[in-house]
C-alpha positions as CSV (number, residue, x, y, z in Angstrom):
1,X,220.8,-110.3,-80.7
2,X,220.0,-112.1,-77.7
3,X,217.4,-109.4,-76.3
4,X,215.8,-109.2,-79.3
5,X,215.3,-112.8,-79.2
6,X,214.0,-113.0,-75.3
7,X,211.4,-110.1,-76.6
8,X,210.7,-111.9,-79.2
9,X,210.1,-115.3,-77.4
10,X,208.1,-113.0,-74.8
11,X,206.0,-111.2,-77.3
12,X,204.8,-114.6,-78.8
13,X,204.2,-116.1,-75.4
14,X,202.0,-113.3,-74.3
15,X,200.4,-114.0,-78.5
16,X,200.0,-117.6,-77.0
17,X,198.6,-117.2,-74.2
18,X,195.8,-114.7,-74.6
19,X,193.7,-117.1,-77.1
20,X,194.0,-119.7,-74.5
21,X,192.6,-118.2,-71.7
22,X,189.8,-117.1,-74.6
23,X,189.2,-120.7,-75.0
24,X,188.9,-121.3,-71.1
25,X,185.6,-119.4,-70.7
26,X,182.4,-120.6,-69.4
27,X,179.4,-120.1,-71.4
28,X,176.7,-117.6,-69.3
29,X,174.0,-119.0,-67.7
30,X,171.4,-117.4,-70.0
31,X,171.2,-115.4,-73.0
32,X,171.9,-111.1,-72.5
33,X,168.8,-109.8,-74.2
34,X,168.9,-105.8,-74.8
35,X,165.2,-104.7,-73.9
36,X,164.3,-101.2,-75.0
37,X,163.7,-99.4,-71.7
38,X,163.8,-96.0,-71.0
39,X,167.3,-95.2,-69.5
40,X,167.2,-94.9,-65.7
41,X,168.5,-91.3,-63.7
42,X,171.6,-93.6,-62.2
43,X,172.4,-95.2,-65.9
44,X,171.6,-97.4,-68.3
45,X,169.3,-100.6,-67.3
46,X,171.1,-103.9,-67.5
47,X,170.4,-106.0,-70.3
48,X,167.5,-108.7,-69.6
49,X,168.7,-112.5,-69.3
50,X,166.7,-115.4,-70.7
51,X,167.5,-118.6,-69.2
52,X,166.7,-121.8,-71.2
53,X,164.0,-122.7,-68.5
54,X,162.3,-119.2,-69.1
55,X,162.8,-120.1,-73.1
56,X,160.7,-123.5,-72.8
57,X,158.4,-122.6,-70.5
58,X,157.7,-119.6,-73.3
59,X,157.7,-122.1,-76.0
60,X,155.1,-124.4,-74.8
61,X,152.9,-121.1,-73.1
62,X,152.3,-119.5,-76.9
63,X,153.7,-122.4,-79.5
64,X,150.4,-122.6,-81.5
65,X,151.5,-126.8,-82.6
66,X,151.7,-127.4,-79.0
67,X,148.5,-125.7,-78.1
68,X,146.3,-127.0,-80.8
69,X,147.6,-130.8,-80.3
70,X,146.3,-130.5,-76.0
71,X,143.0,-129.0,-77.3
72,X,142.9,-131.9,-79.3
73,X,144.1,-134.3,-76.3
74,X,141.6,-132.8,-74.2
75,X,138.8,-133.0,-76.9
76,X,139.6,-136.7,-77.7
77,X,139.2,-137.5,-73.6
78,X,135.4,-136.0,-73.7
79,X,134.8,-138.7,-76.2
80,X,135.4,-141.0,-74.4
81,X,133.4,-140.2,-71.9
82,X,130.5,-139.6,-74.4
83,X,130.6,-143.0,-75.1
84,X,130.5,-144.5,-72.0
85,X,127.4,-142.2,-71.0
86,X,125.7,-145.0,-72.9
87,X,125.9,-147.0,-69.5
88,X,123.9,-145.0,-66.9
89,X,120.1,-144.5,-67.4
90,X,119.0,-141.6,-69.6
91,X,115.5,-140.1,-68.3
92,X,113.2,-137.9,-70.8
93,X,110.4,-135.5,-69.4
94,X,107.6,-133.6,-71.6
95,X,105.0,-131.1,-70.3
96,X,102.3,-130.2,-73.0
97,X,99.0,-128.3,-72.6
98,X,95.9,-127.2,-74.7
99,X,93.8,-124.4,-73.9
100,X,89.9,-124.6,-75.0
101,X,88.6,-121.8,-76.7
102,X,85.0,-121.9,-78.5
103,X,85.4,-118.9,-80.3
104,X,88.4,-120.7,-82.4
105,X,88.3,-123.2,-85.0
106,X,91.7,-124.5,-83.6
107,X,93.1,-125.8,-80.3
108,X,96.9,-124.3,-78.6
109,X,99.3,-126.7,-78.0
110,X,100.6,-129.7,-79.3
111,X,100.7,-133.8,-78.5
112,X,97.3,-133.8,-76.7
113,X,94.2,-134.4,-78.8
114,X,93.4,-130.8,-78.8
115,X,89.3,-130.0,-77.8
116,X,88.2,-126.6,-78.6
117,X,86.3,-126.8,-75.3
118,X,88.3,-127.9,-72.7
119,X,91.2,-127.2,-71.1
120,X,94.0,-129.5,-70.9
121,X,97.3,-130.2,-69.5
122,X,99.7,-133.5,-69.6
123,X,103.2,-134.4,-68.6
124,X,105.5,-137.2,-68.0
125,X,108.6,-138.9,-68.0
126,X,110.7,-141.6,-69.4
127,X,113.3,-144.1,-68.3
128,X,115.4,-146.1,-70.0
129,X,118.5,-147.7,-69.2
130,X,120.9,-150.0,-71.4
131,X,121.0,-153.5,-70.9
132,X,123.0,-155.0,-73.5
133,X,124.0,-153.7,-76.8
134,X,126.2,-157.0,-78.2
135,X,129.5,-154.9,-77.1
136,X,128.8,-152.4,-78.9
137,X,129.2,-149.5,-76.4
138,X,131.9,-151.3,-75.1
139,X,133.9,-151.7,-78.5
140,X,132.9,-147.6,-78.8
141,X,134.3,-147.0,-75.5
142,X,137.6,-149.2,-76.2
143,X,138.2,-147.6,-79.5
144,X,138.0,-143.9,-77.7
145,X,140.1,-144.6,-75.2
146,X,142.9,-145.8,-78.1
147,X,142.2,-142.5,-80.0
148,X,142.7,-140.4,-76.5
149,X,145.6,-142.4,-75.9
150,X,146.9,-141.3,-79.3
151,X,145.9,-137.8,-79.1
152,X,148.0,-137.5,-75.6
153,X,151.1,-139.4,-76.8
154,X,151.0,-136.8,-80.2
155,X,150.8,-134.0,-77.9
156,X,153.5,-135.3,-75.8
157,X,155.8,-135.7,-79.0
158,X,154.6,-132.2,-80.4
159,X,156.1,-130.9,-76.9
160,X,159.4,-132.2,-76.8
161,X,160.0,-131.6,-80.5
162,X,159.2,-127.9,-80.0
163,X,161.1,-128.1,-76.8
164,X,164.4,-130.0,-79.0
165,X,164.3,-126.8,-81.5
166,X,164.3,-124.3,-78.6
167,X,167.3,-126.4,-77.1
168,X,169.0,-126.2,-80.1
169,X,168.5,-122.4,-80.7
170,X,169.6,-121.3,-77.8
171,X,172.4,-123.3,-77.5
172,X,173.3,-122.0,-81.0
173,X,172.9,-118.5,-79.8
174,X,175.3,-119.3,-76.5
175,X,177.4,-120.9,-79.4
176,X,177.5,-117.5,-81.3
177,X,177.4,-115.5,-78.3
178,X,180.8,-117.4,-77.4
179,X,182.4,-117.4,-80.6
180,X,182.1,-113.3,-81.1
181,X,183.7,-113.3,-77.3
182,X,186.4,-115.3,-78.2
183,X,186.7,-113.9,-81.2
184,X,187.1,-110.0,-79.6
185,X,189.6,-111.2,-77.1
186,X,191.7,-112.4,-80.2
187,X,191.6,-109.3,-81.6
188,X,192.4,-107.3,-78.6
189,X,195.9,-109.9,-78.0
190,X,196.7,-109.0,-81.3
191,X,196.2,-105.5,-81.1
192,X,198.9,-105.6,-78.2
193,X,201.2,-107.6,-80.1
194,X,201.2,-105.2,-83.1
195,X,201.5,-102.2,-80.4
196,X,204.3,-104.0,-78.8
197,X,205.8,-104.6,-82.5
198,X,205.3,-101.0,-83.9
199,X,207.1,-99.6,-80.4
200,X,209.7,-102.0,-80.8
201,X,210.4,-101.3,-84.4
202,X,210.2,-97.6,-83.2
203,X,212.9,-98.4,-81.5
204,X,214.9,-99.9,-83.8
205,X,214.4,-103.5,-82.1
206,X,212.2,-104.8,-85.1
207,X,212.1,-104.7,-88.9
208,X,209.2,-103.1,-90.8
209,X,208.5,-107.0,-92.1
210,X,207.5,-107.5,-88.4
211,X,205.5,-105.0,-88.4
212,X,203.3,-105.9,-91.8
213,X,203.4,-109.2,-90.0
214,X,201.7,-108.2,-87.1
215,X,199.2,-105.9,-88.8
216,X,198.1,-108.5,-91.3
217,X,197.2,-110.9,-88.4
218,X,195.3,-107.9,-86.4
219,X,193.4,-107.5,-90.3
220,X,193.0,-111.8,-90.0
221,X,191.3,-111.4,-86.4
């Protein structure tokens, strides 16, 4: 009676000590990604890892919210500075000509007084410059500088919401990823115990009951 007690009290010790150490292990540093390459002459290629660096930087590369909200950031900005082109001088030029021709009734060319005889050419330029518009230009230039401003904090918040839902998928997959280990290394401790039962009641050291035991926790795991 008292070895099959000790052997008993072993048998459940190693049973209790197996899922601990499970619990114990460190998550990897980056997700095991199977990518289909073509097997190598020495073996198999190992499986590809995706850090969560690698995973962000991906997200914000090809994530078509976060690319359409920093064309519009840089869009908004060139308003701005459509605006305040209002400021610096603007100068016009124009080049027109006529050609005379007394065989025609009508004279090429346009903005001269056109003589059917003659030949003629003008040009010229303009130059103007703003001087003072009542703050209007100004109020323009304040209220695109707001709506850049806006533009850039929205693509800011369109970043790190893209960048909280690839947190929180790959943590969930390191989550699942650790759960299945865990949950394999159970089934291998009780897979011993119900070897070590089965030989013991073999041997005449434990009841069948024992036995169904054991198997109905492997079946559990």
């Amino acid at each position: 009676m008292t070895n099959r007690t000790s052997l008993l009290v072993l048998t459940l010790g190693l049973f209790a000590v197996r899922p601990a150490a499970a619990q114990s292990v460190m998550p990897p540093p980056g997700i095991q990604l199977a990518t289909p390459q073509p097997p190598s002459p020495g073996g198999a290629p190992p499986p590809a890892t995706l850090t969560l660096k690698d995973a962000q930087e991906m997200a914000l590369k090809n994530h078509p919210k976060v690319l359409a909200a920093q064309n519009d950031a840089a869009a908004t900005g060139e308003v701005v500075r459509e605006f305040r082109s209002a400021y610096y001088p603007t100068v016009n030029g124009a080049i027109t000509g006529a050609q005379g021709n007394d065989n025609a009734r009508m004279g090429a060319g346009g903005g001269l007084s056109a003589s059917r005889l003659f030949d003629r050419v003008g040009e010229g330029f303009v130059v103007s410059q703003l001087i003072t518009d009542l703050g209007r230009t100004s109020n323009l230039v304040a209220s695109s500088k707001l709506d850049a401003q806006a533009s850039d904090q929205n693509y800011q918040a369109t970043r790190e919401d893209v960048l909280l839902r690839v947190n929180n998928a790959y943590y969930g997959v390191l989550r699942a990823q650790t759960v299945v280990r865990v949950a394999r290394q159970t089934v291998e401790a009780r897979q011993q115990l119900s070897d070590q039962v089965t030989t013991l009641a073999q041997n005449g050291l434990r009841s069948q009951l024992d036995v169904s035991f054991a198997d109905v926790n492997l079946a559990d795991a």
